[in-house]
C-alpha positions as semicolon CSV with decimal commas, in nm:
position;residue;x (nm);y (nm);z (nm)
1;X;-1,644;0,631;-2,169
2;X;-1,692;0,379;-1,860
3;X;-1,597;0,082;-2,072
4;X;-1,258;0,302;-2,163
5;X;-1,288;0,387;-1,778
6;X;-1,289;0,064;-1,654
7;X;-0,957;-0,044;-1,910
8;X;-0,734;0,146;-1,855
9;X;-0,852;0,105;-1,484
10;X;-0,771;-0,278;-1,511
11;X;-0,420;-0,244;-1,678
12;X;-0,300;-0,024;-1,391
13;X;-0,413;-0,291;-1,149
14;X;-0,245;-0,555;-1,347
15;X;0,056;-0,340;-1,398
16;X;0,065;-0,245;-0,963
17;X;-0,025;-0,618;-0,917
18;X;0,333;-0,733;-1,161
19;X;0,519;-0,463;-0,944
20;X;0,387;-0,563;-0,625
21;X;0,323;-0,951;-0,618
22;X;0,653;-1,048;-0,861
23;X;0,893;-0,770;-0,815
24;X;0,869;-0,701;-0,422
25;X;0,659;-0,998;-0,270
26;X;0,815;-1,276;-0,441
27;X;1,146;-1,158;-0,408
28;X;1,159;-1,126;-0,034
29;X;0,911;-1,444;0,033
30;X;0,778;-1,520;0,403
31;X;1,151;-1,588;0,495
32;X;1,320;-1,506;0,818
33;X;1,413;-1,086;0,867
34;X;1,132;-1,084;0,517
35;X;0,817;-1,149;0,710
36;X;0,753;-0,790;0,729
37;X;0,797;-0,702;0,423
38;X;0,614;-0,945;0,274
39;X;0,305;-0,884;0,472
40;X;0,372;-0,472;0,355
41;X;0,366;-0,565;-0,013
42;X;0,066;-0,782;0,034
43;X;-0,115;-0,527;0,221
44;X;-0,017;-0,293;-0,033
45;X;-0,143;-0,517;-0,373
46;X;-0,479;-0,556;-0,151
47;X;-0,506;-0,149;-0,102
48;X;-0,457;-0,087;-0,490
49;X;-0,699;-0,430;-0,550
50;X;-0,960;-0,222;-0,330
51;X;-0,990;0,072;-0,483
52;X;-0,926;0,008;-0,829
53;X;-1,159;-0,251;-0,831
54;X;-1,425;-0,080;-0,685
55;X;-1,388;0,196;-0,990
56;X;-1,374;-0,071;-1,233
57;X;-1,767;-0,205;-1,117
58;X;-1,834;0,174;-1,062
59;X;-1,679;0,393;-1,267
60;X;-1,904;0,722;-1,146
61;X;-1,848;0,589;-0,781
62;X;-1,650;0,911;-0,611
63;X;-1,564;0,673;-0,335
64;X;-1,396;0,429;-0,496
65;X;-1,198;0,725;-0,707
66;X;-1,038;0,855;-0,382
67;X;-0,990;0,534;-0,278
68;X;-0,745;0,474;-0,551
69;X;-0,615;0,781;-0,583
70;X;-0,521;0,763;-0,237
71;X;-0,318;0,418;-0,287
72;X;-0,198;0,608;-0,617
73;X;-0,090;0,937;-0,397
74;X;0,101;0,678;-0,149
75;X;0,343;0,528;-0,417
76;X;0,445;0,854;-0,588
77;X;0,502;1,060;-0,334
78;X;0,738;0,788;-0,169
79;X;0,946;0,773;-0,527
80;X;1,036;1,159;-0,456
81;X;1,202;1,069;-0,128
82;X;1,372;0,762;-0,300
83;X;1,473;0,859;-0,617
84;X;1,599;0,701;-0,921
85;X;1,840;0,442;-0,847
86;X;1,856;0,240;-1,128
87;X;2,227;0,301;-1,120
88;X;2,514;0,133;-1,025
89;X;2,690;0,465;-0,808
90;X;2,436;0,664;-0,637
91;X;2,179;0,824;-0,721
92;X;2,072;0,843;-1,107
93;X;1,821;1,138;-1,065
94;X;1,532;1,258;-0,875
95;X;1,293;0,975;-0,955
96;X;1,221;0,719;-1,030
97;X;1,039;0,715;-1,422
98;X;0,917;0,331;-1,379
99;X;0,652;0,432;-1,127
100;X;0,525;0,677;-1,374
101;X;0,456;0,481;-1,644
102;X;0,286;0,203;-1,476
103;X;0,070;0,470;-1,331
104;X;-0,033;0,605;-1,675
105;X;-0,287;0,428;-1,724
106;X;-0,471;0,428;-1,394
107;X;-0,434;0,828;-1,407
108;X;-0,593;0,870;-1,717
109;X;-0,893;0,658;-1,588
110;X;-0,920;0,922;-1,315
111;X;-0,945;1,224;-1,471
112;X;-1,182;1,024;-1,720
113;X;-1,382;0,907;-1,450
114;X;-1,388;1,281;-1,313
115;X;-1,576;1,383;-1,647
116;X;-1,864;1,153;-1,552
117;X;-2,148;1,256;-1,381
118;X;-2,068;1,109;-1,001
119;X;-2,321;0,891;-0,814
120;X;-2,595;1,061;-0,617
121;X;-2,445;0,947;-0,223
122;X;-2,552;1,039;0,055
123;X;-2,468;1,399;0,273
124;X;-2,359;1,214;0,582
125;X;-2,163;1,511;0,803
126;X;-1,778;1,511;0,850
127;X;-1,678;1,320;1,132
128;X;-1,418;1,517;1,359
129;X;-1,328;1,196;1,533
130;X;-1,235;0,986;1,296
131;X;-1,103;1,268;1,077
132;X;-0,857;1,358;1,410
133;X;-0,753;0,993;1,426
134;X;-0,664;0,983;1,093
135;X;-0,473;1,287;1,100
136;X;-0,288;1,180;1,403
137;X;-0,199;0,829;1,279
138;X;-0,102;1,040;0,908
139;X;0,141;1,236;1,110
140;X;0,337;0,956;1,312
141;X;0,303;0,766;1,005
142;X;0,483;1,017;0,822
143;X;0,758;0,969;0,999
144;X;0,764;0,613;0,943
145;X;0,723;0,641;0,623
146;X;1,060;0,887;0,581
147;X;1,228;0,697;0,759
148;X;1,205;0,349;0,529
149;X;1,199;0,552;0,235
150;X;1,571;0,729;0,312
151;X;1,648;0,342;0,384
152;X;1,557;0,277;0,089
153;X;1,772;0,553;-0,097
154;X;2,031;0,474;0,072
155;X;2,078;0,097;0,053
156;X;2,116;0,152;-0,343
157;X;2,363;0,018;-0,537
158;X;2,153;-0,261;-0,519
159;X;2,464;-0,527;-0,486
160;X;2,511;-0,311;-0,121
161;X;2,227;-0,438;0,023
162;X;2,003;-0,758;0,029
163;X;1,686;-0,512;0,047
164;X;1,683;-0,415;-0,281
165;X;1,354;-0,455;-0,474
166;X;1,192;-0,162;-0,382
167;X;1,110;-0,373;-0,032
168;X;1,180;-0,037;0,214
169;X;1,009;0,157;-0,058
170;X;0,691;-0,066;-0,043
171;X;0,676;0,009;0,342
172;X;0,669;0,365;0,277
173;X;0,355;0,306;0,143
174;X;0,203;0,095;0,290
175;X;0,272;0,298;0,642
176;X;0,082;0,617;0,505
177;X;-0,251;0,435;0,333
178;X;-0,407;0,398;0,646
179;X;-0,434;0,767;0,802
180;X;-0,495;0,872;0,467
181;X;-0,803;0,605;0,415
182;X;-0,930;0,691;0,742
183;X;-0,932;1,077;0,661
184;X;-1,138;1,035;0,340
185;X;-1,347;0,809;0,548
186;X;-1,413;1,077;0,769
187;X;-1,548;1,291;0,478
188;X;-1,895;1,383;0,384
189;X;-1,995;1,257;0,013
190;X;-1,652;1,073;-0,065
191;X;-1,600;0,880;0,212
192;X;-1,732;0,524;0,289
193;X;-1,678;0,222;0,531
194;X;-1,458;0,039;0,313
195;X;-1,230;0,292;0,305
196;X;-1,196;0,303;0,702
197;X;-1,242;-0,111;0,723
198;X;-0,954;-0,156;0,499
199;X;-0,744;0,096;0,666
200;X;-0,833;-0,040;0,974
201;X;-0,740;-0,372;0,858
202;X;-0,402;-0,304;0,725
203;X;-0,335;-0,151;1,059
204;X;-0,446;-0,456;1,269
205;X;-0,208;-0,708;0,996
206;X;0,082;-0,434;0,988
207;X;0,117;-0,423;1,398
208;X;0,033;-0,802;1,448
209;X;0,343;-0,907;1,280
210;X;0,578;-0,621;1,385
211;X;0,449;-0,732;1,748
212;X;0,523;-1,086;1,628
213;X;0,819;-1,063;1,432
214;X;1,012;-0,735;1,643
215;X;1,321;-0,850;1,542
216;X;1,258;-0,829;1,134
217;X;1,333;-0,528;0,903
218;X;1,120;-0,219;0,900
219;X;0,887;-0,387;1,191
220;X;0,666;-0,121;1,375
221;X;0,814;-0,226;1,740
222;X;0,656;-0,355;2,068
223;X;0,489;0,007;2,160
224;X;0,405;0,090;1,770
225;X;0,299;-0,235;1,670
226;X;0,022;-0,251;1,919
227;X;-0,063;0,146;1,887
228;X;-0,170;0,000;1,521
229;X;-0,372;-0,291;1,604
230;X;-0,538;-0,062;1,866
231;X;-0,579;0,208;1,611
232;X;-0,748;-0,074;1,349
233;X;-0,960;-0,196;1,645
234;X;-1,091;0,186;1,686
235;X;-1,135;0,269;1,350
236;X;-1,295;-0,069;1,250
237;X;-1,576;-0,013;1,549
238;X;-1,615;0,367;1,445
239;X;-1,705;0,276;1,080
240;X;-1,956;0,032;1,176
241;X;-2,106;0,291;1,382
242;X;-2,079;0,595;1,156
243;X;-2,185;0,386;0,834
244;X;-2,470;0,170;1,051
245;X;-2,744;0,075;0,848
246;X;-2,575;0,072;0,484
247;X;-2,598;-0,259;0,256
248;X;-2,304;-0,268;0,011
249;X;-2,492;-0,104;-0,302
250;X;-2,640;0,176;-0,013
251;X;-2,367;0,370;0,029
252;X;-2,438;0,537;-0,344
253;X;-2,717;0,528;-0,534
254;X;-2,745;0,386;-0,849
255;X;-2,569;0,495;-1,122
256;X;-2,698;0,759;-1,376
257;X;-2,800;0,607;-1,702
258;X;-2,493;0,442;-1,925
259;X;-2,230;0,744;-2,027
């Protein structure tokens, strides 16, 4: 079952990757007003790369299971606010079906990988602070995230407006992966430092360039471009000290014997 596991788990990254790197990064480019988005889409690929990765070397990792299904969570839930607008006069229907079947794949690997016995990890305590951060950054976040994705419905036809490969959409993502990461990074048994150090990076990158590039589409502002990088910096320094003394294979055990 791992080798069917770690499949499936490679076609949905190949199949996020296509969406992405092709459909979203390489249509707006690191062009003038497209810097942001650019960096979002990146940001998001690496996310996806992250955690799917991690399940494909570790299939009975819980870690790197929410990890994915976090990045997973962030992209579907953002298609309810957008909807289907493969259309050519509003809105088609209430979603959009495309996101669904590239995530087929990955979500069968889940609840695959959830039949396997998990990793023995360690029973480090929940951590309020970084839990509350997360929570707090989830919530403005949130509104962030609302806010590009009814920019996104809205700028549909696609002929209406030059933002129309799903680049608003991919912001909507990308804005809620980080208080989510840093939530199940606050958790006992599921979470791990490379949950928090990615979300922490992705904030830093995200409010560097909305600093830098104020001016561009969907940037975070002055004030919420450097709340993020100050967020990362926290949330970065907090890992290290919460997950102190962990090598890269510590953070689980070793696996069980081969499924």
């Amino acid at each position: 079952m791992s080798t069917t596991i770690r499949i499936l788990t490679a076609i949905g990254l190949a199949l996020y990757a296509f969406v992405f790197s092709f459909i979203v990064a390489a249509d707006s480019g690191w062009t003038s007003d497209e810097r942001i988005h650019f960096t979002g889409a990146v940001l998001m690929g690496l996310a996806l790369l992250v955690g799917m990765g991690r399940l494909i070397l570790r299939p009975r990792d819980r870690m790197a299971l929410v990890h994915g299904a976090v990045a997973l969570l962030a992209v579907l839930l953002v298609q309810v606010v957008v909807g289907d607008p493969d259309n050519q006069g509003g809105q088609a229907g209430p979603y959009d079906i495309t996101y669904l079947i590239v995530s087929i794949p990955y979500i069968v690997a889940v609840i695959l990988a959830l039949r396997l016995p998990a990793e023995k990890g360690g029973r480090r305590k929940l951590d309020p602070v970084l839990l509350g951060i997360g929570l707090i950054g989830l919530a403005v976040t949130l509104l962030y995230a609302l806010d590009q994705a009814l920019m996104q419905r809205n700028s549909w036809p696609p002929a209406s407006d030059p933002h129309h490969n799903s680049h608003w959409a991919t912001m909507a993502q990308i804005g809620m992966i980080p208080g989510l990461l840093v939530i199940v990074s606050a958790l006992p048994r599921v979470g791990s430092r490379v949950q928090a150090l990615v979300a922490a990076f992705i904030a830093v990158t995200l409010g560097t360039v909305s600093v830098l590039y104020r001016e561009d589409s969907s940037s975070l502002g002055l004030v919420g471009g450097t709340a993020a990088v100050a967020m990362g910096i926290v949330v970065g320094a907090l890992a290290v000290r919460r997950f102190a003394g962990d090598t890269p294979h510590a953070e689980v055990s070793a696996a069980a014997p081969g499924s």
